[in-house]
C-alpha positions as CSV (number, residue, x, y, z in Angstrom):
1,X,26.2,3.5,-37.2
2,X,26.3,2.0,-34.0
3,X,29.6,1.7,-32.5
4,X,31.1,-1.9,-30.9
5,X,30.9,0.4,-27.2
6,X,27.8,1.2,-27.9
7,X,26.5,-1.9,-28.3
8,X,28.3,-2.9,-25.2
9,X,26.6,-0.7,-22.9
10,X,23.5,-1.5,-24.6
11,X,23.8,-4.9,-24.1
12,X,25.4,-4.5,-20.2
13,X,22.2,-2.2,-19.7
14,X,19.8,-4.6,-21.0
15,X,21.6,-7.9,-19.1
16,X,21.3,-6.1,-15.6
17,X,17.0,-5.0,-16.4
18,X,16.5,-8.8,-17.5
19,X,18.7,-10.0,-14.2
20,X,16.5,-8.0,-12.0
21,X,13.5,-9.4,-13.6
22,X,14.2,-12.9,-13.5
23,X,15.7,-12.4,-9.7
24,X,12.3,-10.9,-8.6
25,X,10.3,-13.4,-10.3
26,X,12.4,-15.8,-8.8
27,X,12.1,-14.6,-5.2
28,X,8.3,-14.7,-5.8
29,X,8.1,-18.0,-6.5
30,X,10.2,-19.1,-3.7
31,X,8.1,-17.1,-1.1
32,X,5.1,-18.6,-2.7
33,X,6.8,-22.2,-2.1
34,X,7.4,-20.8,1.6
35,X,3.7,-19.8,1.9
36,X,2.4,-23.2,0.5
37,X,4.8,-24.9,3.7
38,X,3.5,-22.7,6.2
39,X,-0.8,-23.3,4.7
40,X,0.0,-26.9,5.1
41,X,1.8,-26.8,8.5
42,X,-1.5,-24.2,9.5
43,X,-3.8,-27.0,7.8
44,X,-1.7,-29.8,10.2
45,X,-2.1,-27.7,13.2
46,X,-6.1,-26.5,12.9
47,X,-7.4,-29.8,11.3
48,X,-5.5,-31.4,14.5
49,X,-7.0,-29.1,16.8
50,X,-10.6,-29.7,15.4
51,X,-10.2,-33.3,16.3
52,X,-9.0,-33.2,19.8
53,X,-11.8,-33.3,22.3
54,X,-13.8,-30.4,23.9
55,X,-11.5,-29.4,26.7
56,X,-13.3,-27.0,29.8
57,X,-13.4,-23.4,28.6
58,X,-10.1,-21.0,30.2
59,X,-10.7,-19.9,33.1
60,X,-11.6,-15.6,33.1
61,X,-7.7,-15.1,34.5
62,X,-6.4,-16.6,31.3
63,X,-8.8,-15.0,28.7
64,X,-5.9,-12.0,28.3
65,X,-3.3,-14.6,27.3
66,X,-5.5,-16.4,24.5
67,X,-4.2,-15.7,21.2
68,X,-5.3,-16.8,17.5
69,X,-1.9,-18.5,16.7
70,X,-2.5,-20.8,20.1
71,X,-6.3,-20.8,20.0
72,X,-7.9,-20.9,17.7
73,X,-10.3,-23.5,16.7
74,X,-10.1,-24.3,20.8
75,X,-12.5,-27.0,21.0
76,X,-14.7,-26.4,24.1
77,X,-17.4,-27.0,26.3
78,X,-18.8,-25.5,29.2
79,X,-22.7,-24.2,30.8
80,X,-24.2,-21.1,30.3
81,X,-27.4,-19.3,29.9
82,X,-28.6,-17.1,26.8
83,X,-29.0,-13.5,28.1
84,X,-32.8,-11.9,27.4
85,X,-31.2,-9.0,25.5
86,X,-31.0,-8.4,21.4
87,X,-28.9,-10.9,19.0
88,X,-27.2,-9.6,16.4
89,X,-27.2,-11.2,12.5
90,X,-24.0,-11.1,10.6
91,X,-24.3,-11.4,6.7
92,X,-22.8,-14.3,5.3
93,X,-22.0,-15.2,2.0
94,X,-20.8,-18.7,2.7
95,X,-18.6,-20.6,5.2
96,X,-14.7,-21.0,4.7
97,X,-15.1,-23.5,7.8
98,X,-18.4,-25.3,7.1
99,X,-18.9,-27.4,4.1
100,X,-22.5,-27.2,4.4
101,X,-22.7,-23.6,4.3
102,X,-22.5,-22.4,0.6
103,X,-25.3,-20.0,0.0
104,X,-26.0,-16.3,1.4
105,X,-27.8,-15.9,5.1
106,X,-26.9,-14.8,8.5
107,X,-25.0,-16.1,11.5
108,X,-26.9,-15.7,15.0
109,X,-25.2,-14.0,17.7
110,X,-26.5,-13.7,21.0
111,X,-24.7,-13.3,24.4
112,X,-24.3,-16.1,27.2
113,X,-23.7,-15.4,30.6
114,X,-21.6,-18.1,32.4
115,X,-22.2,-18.9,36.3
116,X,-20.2,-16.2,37.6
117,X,-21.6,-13.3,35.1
118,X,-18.9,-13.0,32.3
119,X,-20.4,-12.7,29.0
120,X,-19.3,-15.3,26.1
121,X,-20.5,-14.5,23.1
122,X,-22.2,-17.2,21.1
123,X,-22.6,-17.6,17.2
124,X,-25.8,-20.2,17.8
125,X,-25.3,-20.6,14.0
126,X,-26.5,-20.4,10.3
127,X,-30.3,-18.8,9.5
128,X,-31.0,-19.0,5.9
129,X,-32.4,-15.6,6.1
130,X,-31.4,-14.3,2.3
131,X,-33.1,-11.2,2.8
132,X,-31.8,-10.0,6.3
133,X,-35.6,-10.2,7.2
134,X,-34.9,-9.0,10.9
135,X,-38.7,-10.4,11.7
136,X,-37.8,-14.3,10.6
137,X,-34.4,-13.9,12.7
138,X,-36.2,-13.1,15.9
139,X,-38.8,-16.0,15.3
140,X,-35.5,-18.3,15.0
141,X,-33.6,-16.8,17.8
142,X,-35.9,-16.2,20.6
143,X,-36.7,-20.4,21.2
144,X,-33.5,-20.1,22.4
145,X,-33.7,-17.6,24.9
146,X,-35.3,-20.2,27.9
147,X,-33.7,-18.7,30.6
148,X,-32.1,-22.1,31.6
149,X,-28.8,-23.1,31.5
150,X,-27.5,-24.9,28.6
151,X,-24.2,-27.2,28.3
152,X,-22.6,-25.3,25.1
153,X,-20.1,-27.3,22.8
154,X,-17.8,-25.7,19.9
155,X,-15.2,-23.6,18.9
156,X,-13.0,-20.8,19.9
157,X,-12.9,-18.0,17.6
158,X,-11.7,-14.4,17.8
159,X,-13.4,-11.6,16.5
160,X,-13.0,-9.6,12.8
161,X,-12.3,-5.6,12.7
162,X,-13.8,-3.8,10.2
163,X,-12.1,-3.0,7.2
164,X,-12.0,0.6,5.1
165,X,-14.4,-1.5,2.5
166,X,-16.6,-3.1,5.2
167,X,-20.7,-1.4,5.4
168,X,-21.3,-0.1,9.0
169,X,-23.9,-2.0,10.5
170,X,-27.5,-1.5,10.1
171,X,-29.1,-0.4,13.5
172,X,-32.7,-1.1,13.0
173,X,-31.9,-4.3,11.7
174,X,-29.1,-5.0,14.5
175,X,-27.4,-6.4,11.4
176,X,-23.4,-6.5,11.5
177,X,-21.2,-7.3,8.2
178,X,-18.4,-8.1,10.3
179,X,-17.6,-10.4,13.4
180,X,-16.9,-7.6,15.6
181,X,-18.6,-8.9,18.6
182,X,-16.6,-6.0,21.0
183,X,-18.9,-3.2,19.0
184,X,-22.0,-5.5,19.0
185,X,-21.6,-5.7,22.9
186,X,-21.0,-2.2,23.2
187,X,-23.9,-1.2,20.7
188,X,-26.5,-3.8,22.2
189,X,-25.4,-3.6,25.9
190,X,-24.7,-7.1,26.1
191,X,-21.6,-6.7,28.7
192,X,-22.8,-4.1,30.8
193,X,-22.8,-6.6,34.7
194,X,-19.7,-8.4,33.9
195,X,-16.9,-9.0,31.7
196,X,-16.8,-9.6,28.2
197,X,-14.5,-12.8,26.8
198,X,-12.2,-11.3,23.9
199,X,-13.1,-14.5,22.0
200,X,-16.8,-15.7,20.9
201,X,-17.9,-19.8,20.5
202,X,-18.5,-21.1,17.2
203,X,-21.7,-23.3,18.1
204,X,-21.4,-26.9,17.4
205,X,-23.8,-28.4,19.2
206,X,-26.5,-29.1,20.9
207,X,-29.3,-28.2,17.9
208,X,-32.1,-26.9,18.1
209,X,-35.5,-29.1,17.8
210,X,-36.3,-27.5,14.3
211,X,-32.8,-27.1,13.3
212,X,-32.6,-23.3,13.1
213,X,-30.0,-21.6,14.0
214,X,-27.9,-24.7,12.4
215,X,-24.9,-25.1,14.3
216,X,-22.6,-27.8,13.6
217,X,-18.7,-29.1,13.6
218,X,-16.4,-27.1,11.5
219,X,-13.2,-28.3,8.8
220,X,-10.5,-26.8,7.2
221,X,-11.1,-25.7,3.7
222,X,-8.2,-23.1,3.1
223,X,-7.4,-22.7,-0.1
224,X,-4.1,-24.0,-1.5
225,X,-3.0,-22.6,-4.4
226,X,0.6,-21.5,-4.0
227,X,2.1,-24.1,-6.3
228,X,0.6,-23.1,-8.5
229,X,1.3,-19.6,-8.3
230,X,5.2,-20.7,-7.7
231,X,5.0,-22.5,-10.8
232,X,3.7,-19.1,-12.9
233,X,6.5,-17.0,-11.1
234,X,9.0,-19.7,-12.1
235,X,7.8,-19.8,-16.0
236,X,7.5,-16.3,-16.0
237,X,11.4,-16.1,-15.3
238,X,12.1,-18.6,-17.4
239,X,10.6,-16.8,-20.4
240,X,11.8,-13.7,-19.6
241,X,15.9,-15.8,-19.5
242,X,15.1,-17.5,-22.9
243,X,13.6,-14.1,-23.9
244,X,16.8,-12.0,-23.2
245,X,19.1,-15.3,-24.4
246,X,17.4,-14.4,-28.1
247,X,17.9,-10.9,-28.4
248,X,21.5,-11.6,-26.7
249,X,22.2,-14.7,-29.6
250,X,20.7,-11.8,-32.3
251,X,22.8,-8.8,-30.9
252,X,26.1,-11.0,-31.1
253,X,25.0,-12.5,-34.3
254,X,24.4,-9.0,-35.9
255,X,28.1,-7.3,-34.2
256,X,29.5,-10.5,-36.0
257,X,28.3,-9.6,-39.4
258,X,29.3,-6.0,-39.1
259,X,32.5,-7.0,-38.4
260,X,32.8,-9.3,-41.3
261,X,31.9,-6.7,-43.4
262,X,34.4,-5.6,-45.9
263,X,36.0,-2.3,-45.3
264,X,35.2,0.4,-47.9
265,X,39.2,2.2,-49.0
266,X,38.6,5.6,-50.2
267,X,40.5,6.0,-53.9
């Protein structure tokens, strides 16, 4: 039979496991709440910055101070002049910053070189090339290869690493699944006479006659979902306290009838 200190520890043990839960499921759903304050005050800031107008690109003495957190989503414009050397395609699957980019393709990538011989790279935009066809990307790229210089208006971006999971690039194909434009240059010789900018333009305009690459403005369309997930975390440690209040009412209702038991006298 179980005795009353028993039980005691049993239930001590089993309301310090049920505390821990709920206080971790709690903390999760307040650093969900947390999360969902900083998306919307990262949605404020880069829907803000989308809006403003193109500003002149930094000068080359400032490119080492740009950052993601401070410029990202730069809106800029300046001139420069599509080097004769090979683009590279990047696989896409769809656009997290272009609402009318939902199906599989490629982005363009091709280098620029500005007056004084720095390299900017330029995503010139999306080809619908499903297949990675590396013949119908060359037929949409080259028209744009004049040798002229050409006013250039879009985006700051910086570029992606690879990750662990991430396909190496196909060579013969010069196709990338990743925005690493520092191994495309390196790879494809596209900064060998001058310095390369650590950043690379998202196109937005000016597009081509036949519309290919299709450049074109960009939005924010981050998901926002952490209310959601606050509100699970929250349920979940609210089940887990009415769980625990049950067996606690059942374990006290139980000791209660033990005790109410009459004792057996031996004759």
């Amino acid at each position: 039979m179980t005795t009353p200190a028993t039980r005691r520890r049993g239930i001590a043990g089993m309301s310090l496991i049920a505390l821990l839960i709920v206080a971790v499921l709690l903390s999760l759903g307040f650093w969900q709440l947390q999360r969902r304050s900083a998306k919307h005050a990262l949605i404020a800031a880069l829907t803000e910055r989308l809006a403003e107008p193109p500003v002149a690109l930094p000068p080359v003495a400032q490119w080492p101070t740009l950052t993601p957190a401070a410029d990202e989503f730069r809106r800029v414009s300046f001139t420069a002049t599509y080097a004769r050397q090979p683009d590279a395609m990047v696989y896409s699957s769809g656009s997290a910053v272009r609402a009318d980019i939902s199906g599989p393709g490629t982005w363009a990538f091709l280098p620029a070189r500005l007056p004084g011989g720095e390299t900017v790279v330029v995503n010139a935009g999306f080809v619908p090339n499903t297949m990675q066809d590396r013949g119908f990307e060359d037929r949409v790229v080259t028209p744009l290869v004049t040798g002229q210089p050409v006013t250039l208006t879009g985006y700051l971006r910086f570029p992606e690493g690879a990750g662990v999971l991430t396909p190496d690039p196909d060579a013969a194909k010069r196709l990338w699944f990743t925005r690493d434009v520092a191994t495309m240059a390196e790879r494809l010789g596209w900064a060998k006479d001058g310095s390369l900018a650590p950043f690379y333009l998202d196109l937005e305009k000016p597009v081509p006659p036949n519309g290919l690459p299709k450049p074109g403005p960009l939005g924010v369309h981050l998901r926002d979902q952490h209310m959601q997930y606050a509100i699970t975390w929250f349920g979940l440690a609210l089940a887990v306290a009415v769980a625990f209040g049950v067996w606690l009412w059942g374990q006290r209702r139980a000791a209660a009838a033990v005790s109410a038991r009459p004792s057996r006298r031996i004759a």
